[in-house]
N, C-alpha and C positions, 0 to 999 in steps of 0.2 A: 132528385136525380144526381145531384153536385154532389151529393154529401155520401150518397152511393158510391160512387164514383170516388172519392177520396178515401173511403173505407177500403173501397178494394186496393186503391196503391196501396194502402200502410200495409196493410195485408202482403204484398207480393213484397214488399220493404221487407217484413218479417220470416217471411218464409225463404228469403234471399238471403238474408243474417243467418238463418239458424246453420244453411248449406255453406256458412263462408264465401257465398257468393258476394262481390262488391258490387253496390249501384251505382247509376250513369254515372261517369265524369266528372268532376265537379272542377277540375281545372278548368281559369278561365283564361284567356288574356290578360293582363290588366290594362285600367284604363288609358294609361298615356301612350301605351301603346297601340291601341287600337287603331289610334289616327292615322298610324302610318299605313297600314293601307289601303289608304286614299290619296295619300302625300304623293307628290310631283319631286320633290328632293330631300327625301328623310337623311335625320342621322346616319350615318354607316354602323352604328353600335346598334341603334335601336328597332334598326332594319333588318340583321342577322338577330337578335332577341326575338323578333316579331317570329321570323321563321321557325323557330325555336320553339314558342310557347304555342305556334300552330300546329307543328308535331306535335309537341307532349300532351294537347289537349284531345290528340287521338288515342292516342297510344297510353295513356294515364291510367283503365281500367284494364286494359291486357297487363299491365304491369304487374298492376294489386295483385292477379288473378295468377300469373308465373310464379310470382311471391309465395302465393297462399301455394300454388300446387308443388313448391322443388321441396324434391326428397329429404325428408328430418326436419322442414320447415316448423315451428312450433310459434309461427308470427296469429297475432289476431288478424283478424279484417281491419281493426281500427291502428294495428304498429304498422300492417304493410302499407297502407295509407301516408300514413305520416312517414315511414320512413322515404316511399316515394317522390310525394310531396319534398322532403327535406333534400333530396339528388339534386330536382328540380330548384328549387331556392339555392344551391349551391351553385348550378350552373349559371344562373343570371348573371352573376358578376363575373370579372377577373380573379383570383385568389389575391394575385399581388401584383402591384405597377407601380414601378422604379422610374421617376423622373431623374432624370441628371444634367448638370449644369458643367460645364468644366469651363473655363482658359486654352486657347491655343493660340500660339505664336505666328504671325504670317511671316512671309518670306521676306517684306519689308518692314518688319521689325512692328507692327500695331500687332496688338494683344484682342484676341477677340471671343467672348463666352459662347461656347455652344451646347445650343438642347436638344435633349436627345431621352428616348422613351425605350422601357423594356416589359410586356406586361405578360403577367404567363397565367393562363384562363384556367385551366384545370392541370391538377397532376395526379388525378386518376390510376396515372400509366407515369413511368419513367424513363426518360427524360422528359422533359419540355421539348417541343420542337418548333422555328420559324423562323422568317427570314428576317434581316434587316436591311430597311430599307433606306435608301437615302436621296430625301426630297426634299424641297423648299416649303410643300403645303402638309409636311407632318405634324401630325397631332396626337393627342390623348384618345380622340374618339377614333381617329382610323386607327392606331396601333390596336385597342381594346379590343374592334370589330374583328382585326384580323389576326387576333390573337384568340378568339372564340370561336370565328369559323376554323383555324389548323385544328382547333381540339374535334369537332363534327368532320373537318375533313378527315384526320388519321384515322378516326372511329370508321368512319364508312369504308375505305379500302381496307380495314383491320392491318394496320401498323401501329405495332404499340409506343406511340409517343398522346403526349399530354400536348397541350397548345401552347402556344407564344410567338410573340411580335417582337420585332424590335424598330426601331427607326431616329436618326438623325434626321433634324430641322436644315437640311444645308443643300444648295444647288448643286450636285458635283465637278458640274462645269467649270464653276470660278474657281475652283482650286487649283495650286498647282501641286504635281506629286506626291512628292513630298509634304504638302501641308495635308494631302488623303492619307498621309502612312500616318502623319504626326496625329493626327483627331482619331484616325481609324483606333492605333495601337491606346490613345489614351481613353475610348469610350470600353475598348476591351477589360483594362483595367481596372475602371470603374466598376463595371459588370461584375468581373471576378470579386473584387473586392468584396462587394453587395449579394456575394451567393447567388447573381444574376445568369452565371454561364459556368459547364463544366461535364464533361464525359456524362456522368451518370445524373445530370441534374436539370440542365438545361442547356440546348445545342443549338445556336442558329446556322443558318446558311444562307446562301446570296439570295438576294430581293433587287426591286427597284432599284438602279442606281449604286447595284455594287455587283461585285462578281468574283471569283477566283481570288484574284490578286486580295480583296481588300480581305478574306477567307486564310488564306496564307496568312498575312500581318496579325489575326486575333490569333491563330491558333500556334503562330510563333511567340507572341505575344504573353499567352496563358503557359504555353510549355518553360518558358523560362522566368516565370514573378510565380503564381497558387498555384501552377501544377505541375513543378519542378521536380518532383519526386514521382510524381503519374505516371508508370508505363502507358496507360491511353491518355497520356494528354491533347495527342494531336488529333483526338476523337471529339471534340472541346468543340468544333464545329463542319459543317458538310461543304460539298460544292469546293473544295481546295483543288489545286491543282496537283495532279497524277502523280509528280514526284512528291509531292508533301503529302501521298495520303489518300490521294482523291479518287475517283472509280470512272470508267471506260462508261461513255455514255449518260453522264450526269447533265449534259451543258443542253442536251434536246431532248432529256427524260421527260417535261411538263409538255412539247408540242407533242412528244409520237405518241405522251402517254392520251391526251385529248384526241391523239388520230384513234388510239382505240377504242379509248368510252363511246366515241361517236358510231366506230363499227360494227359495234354490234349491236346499235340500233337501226341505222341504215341498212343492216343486211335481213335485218327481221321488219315481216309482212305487217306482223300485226303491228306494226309501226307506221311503216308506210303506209301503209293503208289509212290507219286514222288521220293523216296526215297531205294525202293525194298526191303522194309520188306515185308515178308511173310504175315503176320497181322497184325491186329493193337493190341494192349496192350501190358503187360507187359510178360507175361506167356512164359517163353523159352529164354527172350530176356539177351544177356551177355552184362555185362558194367567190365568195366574198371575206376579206380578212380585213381586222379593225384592228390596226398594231402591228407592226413588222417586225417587232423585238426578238429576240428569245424564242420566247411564245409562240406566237403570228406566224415566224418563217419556217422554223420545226414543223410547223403542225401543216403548214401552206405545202410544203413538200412534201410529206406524208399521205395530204391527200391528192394530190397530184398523182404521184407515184401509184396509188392503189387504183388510177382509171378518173378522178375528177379532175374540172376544170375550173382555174384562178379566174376569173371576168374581172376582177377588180383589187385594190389592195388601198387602205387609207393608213395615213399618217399624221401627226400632229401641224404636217405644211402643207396638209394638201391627199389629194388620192389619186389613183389612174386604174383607166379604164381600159380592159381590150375583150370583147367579145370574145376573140378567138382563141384566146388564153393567152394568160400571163406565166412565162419562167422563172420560177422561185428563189434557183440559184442563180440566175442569168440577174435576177430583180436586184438579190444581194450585192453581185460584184459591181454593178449599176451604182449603186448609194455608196457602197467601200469608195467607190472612184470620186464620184460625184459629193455625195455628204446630203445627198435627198434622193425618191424616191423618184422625183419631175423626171421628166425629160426622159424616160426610156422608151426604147426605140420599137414601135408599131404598137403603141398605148397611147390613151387620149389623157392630159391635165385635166381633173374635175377637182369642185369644192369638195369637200368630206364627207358635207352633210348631206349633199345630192347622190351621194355614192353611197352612204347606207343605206338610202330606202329603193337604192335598185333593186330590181329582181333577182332572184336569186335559189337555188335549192335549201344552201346553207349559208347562214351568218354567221361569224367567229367573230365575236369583241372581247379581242384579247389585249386590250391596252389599257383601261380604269375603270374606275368602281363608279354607279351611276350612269349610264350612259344610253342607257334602255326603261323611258321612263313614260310615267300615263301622258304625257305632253307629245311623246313621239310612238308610243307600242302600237297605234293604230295606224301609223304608215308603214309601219315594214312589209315588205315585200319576198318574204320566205317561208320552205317549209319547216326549216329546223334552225333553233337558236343553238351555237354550240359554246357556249362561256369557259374563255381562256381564261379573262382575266377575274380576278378577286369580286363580286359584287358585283357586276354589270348592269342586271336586273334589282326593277324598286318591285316591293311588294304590288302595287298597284298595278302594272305593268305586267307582271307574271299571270295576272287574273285575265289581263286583256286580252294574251297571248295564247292561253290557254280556252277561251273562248273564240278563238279566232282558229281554233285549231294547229297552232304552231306549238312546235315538240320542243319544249327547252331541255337541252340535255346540261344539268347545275354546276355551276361553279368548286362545290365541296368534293364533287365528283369528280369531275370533269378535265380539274389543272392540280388533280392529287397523282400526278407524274413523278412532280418533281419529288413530292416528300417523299414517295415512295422508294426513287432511286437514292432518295438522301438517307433510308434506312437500310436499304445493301452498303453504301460505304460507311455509314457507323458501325454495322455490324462485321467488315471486312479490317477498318481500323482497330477493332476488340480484339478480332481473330490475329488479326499482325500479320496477316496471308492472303495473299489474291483470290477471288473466287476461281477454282477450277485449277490452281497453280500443282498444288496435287494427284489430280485426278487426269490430268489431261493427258499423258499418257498410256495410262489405264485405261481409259477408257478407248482408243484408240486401238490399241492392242487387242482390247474384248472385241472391239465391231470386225477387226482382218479374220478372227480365230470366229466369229461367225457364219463372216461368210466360206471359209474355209470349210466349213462344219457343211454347211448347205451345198458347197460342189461336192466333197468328199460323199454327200449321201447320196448325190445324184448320179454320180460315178455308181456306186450303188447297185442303185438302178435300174442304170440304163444299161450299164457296161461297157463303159465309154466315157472319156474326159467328157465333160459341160462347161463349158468357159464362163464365168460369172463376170459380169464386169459393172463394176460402180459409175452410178449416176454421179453425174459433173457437182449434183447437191451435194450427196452423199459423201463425195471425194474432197468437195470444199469445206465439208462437218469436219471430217476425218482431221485435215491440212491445215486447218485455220481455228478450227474454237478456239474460243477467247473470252476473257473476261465479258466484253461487250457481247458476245453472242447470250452471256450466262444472266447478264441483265438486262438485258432485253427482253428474253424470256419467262424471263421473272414478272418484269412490268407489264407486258402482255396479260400473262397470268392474272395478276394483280387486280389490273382495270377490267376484264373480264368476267373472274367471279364477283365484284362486284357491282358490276352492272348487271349481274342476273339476279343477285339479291335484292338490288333495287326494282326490277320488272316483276318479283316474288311478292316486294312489301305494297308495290302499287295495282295487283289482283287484288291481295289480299284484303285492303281498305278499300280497293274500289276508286281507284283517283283518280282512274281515266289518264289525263294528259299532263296528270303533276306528277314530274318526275323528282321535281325539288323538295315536296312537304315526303315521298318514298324515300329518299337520301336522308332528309333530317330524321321520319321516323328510321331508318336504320342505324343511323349514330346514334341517335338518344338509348336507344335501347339496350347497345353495345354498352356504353354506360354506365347507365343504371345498374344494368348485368353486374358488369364490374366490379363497381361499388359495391354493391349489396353481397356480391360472393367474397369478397375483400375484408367486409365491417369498416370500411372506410368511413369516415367523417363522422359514426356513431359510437 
């Protein structure tokens, strides 16, 4: 019977060959990676790998099979394999990572070395894109990680940039000023030097512990030492400020952009439903926010605004509590005053850690990587995880959640706001022109000689004036567009068609509640795509 049985596979093996059909999968994980999910606090590199070689171990024979069918294709079964295969081994690593070591002088005269990482994961696509960040606990292994999820995240909302990190080892706090300009201007330097940064090659923008200002200093920086002669030099990197360059709506593109990934699963049944919200939208629903940064308070107003309720908000001293909502901007000018979260007024003080696993509709952990792990995934108390920040979720932990029926809507997805927006002002910096600076009263012009067009037919008609008169919307379109109108609706767009291709790729394989291994299959694929229509890397 076995041996029967054996005859007939080789058999279907054969008659699969003859059609260029490819058999099952043969990608595997490897094994050092396997462990990780099961691990309580994996690597951050080898935790985005994991995710990675989970997609591509689906998606490995749709590939071959794309291969074999695109038009003039003249691949065997056994080159689209390996050329496959070979994408995949490309993407495991980083391409290149730049350590650097420099000298900076303090303010009291000691001399002090600082390090500092630049690692760029694919160049697929050009430029490089990612931010730099500046922390005390930077490393090799978080630059790498989140130098390999930008490359999976620009892939998924289809922005064409390639990946990269950057990061100084430094607390920003103990600095003064001036020793942020002096380290800032000389790690830009460095970079240039090293072919690490530049319009068409590699662009960071603000992260962790930097922002505008320190965006300003590189991109002055590179415009006057290697890109002196650039007409886009000052495209060298994003996230600058408005006079240097910068774009209308950059500074809360990553919160509104996570308020949208989230709405359009919130407002769709088959969501809710799987999930045991009462309805779909916003209207009643309580979230909880993990981070008040950037991130956290963008996104906290956002859903406020749309009809949710704040119950809660944590912070690295602490969280607070109010049933009956909390005010986002009321919360901000609270800590502007104050310099903590404590003490506002009709909120309770809790610990942080008692405050995430309250109750909740939605959990936002938009402050660090790890923080939702097999040690704690089975105390949450929500229906929807929504990841602001970079890694939140451990592999192990995604399993538990997803068993448990909670909707993690992914990090690659999820806080691709901000690259997004970061790729309207590279592409406005090329242009050397505002979005809409042109057009805006054109377009203005066209809407009056519309509606002109629609009384004059009514007159018509009727035989008789018809008064038309513009809605207060329509009048503030007309009065106001603006750059920030033009990216907004952009980023809207953006997060949108993407989140429907992710509800497309997770029918399609049947994932049910993984919306994370639907996002990496949709990157990987974009990809592959790429490469292989390219002849890249062969």
């Amino acid at each position: 019977m076995t041996s029967l049985f054996s005859s007939q596979v080789r058999s279907l093996v054969q008659i699969l060959k003859m059609f260029n059909v490819p058999s099952r999968s043969q990608h595997v994980i490897p094994d050092h990676i396997k462990e990780i999910a099961d691990e309580v606090s994996p690597k951050f590199f080898e935790m985005v790998s994991y995710f990675f070689h989970s997609a591509a171990a689906k998606i490995e024979e749709n590939l071959i099979h794309s291969m074999l069918a695109q038009k003039g294709s003249k691949l065997t079964e056994k080159q689209a394999k390996a050329r496959v295969t070979g994408i995949f081994a490309l993407l495991q690593k980083c391409l290149y990572v730049g350590e650097f070591n420099f000298p900076i002088r303090r303010d009291d005269g000691r001399y002090e070395v600082i390090e500092g990482y630049r690692a760029q994961h694919s160049m697929h696509r050009l430029p490089a894109k990612g931010g730099i960040r500046y922390a005390s606990d930077v490393d090799r292994d978080e630059v790498t990680a989140l130098a390999c999820l930008m490359t999976y995240k620009c892939s998924c909302v289809q922005v064409p940039f390639g990946g990269a990190k950057a990061g100084l080892k430094i607390d920003p706090t103990q600095y003064s000023l001036g020793e942020l300009e002096r380290i800032t201007r000389r790690f830009a330097l460095e970079m240039a030097k090293k072919g690490f940064i530049g319009p068409g090659i590699d662009v960071p923008a603000p992260d962790m512990g930097t922002s505008e200002r320190e965006m300003s200093w590189i991109a002055d920086t590179y415009s006057k030492t290697i890109g002196y002669k650039d007409i886009n030099a000052h495209a060298v990197v994003t996230g600058k400020p408005i006079n240097q360059g910068g774009i209308n709506g950059r500074a809360q593109a990553t919160g509104r952009g996570l308020f949208h990934g989230v709405d359009v699963f919130i407002k769709n049944s088959y969501w809710t439903d799987k999930v045991g919200l009462a309805e779909p939208g916003w209207k009643g629903k309580t979230f909880i926010v993990q981070g008040f940064g950037n991130v956290g308070f963008h996104a906290a107003r956002y859903f406020v605004r749309a009809g949710a309720k704040c119950i809660g908000v944590i912070e690295v001293d602490g969280g607070i509590e109010n049933p009956e909502g909390i005010d986002p901007m009321a919360l901000f000018e609270h800590r502007k005053a104050t310099g903590s979260i404590k003490g506002f007024e009709g909120s309770t003080d809790m610990e942080g850690d008692e405050l995430f696993y309250k109750e909740c509709d939605i959990l936002v952990p938009a402050a660090k990587q790890l923080v939702i792990t097999k040690s704690n995934a089975e105390k949450l108390n929500c229906k929807i995880v929504a990841e602001g920040a970079n890694g939140p979720t451990t592999p192990a932990a995604d399993t538990i959640l997803q068993n448990r029926n909670i909707l993690v809507v992914p990090d690659l997805f999820n806080n691709a706001g901000g690259v997004t927006v970061s790729f309207f002002e590279w592409l406005k910096d090329l242009n050397h022109v505002s979005f809409g600076r042109l057009t805006f009263k054109y377009e203005e012009d066209t809407s009056k000689l519309i509606l002109q067009s629609v009384a004059e037919s009514l007159k018509q008609h009727f035989g008789e004036d018809v008064p038309i008169h513009k809605s207060d919307e329509l009048d503030a379109k007309l009065q106001c567009a603006s750059e920030k109108d033009i990216v907004n609706s952009g980023l809207q767009f953006t997060m949108e068609r993407a989140a429907m291709n992710i509800q497309e790729v997770a029918k399609k394989y049947e994932l049910g509640l993984d919306l994370r291994s639907a996002a990496y299959i949709s990157s990987v694929t974009k990809i592959v795509e790429t490469y292989n229509d390219a002849g890249l890397a062969f």
